[in-house]
C-alpha positions in Angstrom: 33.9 10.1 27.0 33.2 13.6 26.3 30.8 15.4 28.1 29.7 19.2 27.3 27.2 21.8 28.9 26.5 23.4 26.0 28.1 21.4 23.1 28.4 17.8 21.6 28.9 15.1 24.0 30.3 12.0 22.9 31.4 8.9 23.5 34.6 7.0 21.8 36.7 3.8 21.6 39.8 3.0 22.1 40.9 3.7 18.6 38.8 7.4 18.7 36.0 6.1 16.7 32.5 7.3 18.0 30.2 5.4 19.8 27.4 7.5 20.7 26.8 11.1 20.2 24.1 14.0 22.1 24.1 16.7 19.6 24.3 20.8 20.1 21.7 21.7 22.5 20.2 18.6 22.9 19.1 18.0 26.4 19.5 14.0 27.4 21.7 11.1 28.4 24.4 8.8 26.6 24.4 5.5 28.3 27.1 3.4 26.7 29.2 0.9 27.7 32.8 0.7 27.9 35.0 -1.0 25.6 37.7 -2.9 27.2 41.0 -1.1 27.1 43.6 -1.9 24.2 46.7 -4.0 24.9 49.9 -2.0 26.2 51.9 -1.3 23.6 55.5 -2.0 22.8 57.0 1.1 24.4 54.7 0.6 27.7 56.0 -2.5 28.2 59.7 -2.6 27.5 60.2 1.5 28.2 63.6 3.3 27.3 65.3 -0.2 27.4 65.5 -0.4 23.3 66.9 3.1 22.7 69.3 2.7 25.5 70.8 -0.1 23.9 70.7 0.9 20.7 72.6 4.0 22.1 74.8 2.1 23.9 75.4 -0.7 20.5 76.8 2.7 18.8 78.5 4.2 21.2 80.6 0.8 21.5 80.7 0.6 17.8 81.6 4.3 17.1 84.8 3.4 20.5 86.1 0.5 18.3 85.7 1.4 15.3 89.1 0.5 13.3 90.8 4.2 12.4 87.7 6.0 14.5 90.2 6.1 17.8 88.1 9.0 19.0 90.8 9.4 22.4 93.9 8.7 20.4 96.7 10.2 21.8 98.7 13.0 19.0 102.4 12.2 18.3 105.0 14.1 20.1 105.8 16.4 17.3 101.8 18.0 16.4 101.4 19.0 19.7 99.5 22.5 19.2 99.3 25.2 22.2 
């Protein structure tokens, strides 16, 4: 819903398409009646849980890795200061 004093009020559903409409500097009443709510979508219902894991998934894949031993100790002799 969109109500204005002095411009176009309006009224919209759930996917922004409009409804009803009262036109600049119209004097009247919308009545209209509301459309049920859409369903929750994927992020409302499972949150940050997906990109945590896939964060976690490559942070254990970038950890084993073969030849990506990111905390590999240096040999003895390439020590630098």
């Amino acid at each position: 819903m969109r109500a204005a004093n002095t411009g176009i009020s309006a009224a919209f559903d759930p996917r922004g398409h409009e409804v009803a409409r009262l036109g600049m500097n119209q004097i009247g009443v919308v009545i209209v009646d509301l459309p049920p709510a859409l369903p929750p979508t994927l992020f409302a219902r499972l949150g940050l849980l997906f990109p945590a894991l896939i964060g976690l998934g490559a942070l254990g894949l970038g950890l084993t890795a073969p030849g990506g031993h990111a905390f590999r100790a240096r040999p003895p002799g390439n020590q630098t200061t």
